[in-house]
N, C-alpha and C positions, 0 to 999 in steps of 0.2 A: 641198306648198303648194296642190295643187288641190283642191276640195272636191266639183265635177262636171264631168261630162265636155263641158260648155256653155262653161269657160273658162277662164282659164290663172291665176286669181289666187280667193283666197279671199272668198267673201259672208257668211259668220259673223262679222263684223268691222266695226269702225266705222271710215269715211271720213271726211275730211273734206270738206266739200259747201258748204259758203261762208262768208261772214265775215256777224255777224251785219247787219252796218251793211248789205252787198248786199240783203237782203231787205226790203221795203220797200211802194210801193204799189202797187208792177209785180210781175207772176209773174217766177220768174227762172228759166230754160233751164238745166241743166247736163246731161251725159255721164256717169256715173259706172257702169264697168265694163260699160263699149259699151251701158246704158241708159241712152233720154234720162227724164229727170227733171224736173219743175218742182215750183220750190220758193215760195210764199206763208205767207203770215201769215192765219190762220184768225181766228175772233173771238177779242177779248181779247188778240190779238199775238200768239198762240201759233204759233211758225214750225210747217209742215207738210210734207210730200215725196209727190206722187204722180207715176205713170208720166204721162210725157210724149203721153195720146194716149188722148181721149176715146174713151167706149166705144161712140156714137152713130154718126159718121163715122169715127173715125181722125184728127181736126185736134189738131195742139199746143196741148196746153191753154195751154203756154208765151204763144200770140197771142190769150189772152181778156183778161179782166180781174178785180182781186179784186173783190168784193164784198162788202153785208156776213154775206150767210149760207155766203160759200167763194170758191170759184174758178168763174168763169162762161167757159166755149165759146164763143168767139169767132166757131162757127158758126154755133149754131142757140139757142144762151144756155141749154143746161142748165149746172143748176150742182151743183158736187161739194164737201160738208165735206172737213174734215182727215183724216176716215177715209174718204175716197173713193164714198162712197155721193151718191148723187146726191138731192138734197134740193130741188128745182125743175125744171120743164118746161115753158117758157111753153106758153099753150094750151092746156092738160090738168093735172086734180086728179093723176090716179090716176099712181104712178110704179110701172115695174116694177121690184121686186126685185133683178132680174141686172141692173141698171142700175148697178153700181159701175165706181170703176179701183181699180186697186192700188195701194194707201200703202205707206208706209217710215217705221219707229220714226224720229225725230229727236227729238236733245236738243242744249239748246245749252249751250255752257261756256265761260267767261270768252268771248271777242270771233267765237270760232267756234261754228260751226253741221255738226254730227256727223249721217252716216246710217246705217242696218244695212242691208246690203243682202241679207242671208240670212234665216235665219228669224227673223220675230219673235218668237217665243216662248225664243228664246236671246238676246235682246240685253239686254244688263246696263251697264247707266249707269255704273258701279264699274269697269269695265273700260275706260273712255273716256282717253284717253291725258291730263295736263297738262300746260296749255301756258300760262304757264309753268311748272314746278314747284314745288312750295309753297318750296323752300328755295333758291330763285335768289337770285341777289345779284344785282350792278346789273343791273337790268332795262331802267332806261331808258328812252328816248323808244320808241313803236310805230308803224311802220309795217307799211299793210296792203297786199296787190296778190296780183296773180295771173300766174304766167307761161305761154302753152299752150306745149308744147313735144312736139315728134311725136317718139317716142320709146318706148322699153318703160320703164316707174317704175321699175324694178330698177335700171336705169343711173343714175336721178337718187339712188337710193339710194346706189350705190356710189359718185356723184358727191362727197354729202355727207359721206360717211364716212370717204373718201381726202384726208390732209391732205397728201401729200408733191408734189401737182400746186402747189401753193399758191404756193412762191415763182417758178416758170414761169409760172405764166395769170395770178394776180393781184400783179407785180412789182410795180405802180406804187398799190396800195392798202394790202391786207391780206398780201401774200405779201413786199416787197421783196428786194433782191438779195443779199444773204447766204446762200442756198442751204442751208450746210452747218450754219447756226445751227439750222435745222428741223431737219435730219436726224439732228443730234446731240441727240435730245431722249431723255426718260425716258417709257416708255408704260405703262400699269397696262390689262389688258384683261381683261374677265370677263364671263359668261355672265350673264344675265337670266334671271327669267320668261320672258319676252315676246321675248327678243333679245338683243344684245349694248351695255355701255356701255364708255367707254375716255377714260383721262383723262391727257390729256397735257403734261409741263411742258419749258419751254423755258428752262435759264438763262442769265442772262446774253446775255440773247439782243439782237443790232443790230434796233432798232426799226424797222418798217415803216414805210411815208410816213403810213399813217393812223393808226398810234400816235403818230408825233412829231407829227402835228396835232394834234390831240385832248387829247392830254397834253401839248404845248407843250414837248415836250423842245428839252435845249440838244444840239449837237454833241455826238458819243463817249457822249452817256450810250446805256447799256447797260439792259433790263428783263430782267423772270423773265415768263414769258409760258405761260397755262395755255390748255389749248383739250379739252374736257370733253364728248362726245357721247354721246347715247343712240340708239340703233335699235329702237323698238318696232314688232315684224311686223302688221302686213304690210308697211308705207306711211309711218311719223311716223319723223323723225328731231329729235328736239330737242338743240340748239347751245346751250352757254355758254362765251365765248370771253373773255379780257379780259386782263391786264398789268399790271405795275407796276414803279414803278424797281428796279432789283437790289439785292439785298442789305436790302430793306424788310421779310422776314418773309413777302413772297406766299401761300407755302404755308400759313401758319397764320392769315391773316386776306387773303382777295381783297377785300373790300370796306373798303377805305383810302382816306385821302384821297390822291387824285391817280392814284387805280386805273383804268384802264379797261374 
């Protein structure tokens, strides 16, 4: 998993670095593999990503302002394109040369905002994980957010992958108190390119509280209940989870009326 001896996780690889709605008419701050980063909108809206830390003083670019030829230094008002080179100096024609910061390839895709943080000469847009995937079924309403959580990503990894914690931590939602209804399920797992996927079916399974909400079930009814992960390495896990009443076919068509 390590690619240099500077830190415990792979930089050949795209992150995810914000939603695109966060970026806006403010510079935006993020951390991404213990670099700080700020991310703005160059001309024309094109998102952008440089190192968080003018080449002038050392001040976070993150406390300037956009502008409309870049990002301007909220100390001394140089300002820097989307490739990082500094393209004003109040004061003075002449700019030197070595007056750049370091950028970061981004692209954006559907509602997210991707960054590479190894070399750029390896980063490939085709490689960019989808989110959704083109052949998702009910997608549904989106909701966006962010959670910080102090921790190693590997744990949120193994967080999201592990379904058998489900009817323990999330009883009163997604997991409810039939226990043994999860555990008796059927699991399909196989290797990836990229990682591992596993798709898992539940039959006849005692509906959760937020199935029986949602689907407005009556008492005693019973669902087929799929819950279908992918793990793309380093960092992405994509979730398609959903249900329908038993004995409706689930397996050869999820997307039914009254599925969720």
């Amino acid at each position: 998993m390590t690619e240099s001896g500077e830190s415990n996780w792979p930089r050949n690889a795209w992150y995810l670095a914000a939603w695109r709605s966060e970026i806006g008419e403010k510079p935006l701050a993020r951390t991404i593999l213990n670099e700080p980063i700020v991310l703005f909108r160059a001309a024309g809206g094109r998102a952008a990503a440089l190192e968080d830390r003018c080449c002038h003083r050392a001040a976070p670019l993150s406390m300037g302002a956009v502008v409309p030829e870049g990002l301007q230094c909220g100390y001394h008002g140089m300002v820097f394109d989307a490739a990082g080179r500094c393209v004003e100096i109040p004061g003075q024609r002449s700019i030197p040369p070595q007056a750049t910061v370091k950028s970061f390839p981004i692209a954006e895709r559907e509602e997210f905002v991707w960054i590479w943080m190894g070399d750029p000469a390896k980063a490939a847009e085709q490689d960019i994980v989808r989110f959704p995937p083109e052949d998702a079924l009910n997608v549904g309403s989106r909701q966006c957010g962010m959670l910080r959580l102090r921790c190693n990503y590997m744990l949120l990894v193994d967080n999201l992958m592990d379904l058998t914690h489900i009817p323990f931590v999330h009883g009163n939602t997604i997991g409810g108190k039939a226990q043994m209804d999860l555990f008796d399920a059927e699991v399909a797992i196989r290797r990836t390119e990229r990682g591992v996927h596993y798709l898992r079916w539940t039959m006849g399974h005692t509906p959760p509280p937020l199935f029986v909400k949602v689907l407005e079930l009556e008492p005693g009814v019973k669902i087929d209940r799929w819950q279908e992960f992918d793990f793309v390495a380093p960092a992405s896990v994509i979730q398609c989870s959903g249900g329908a009443i038993a004995g409706r076919g689930a397996r050869l068509e999820r997307e039914q009326p009254g599925a969720l």
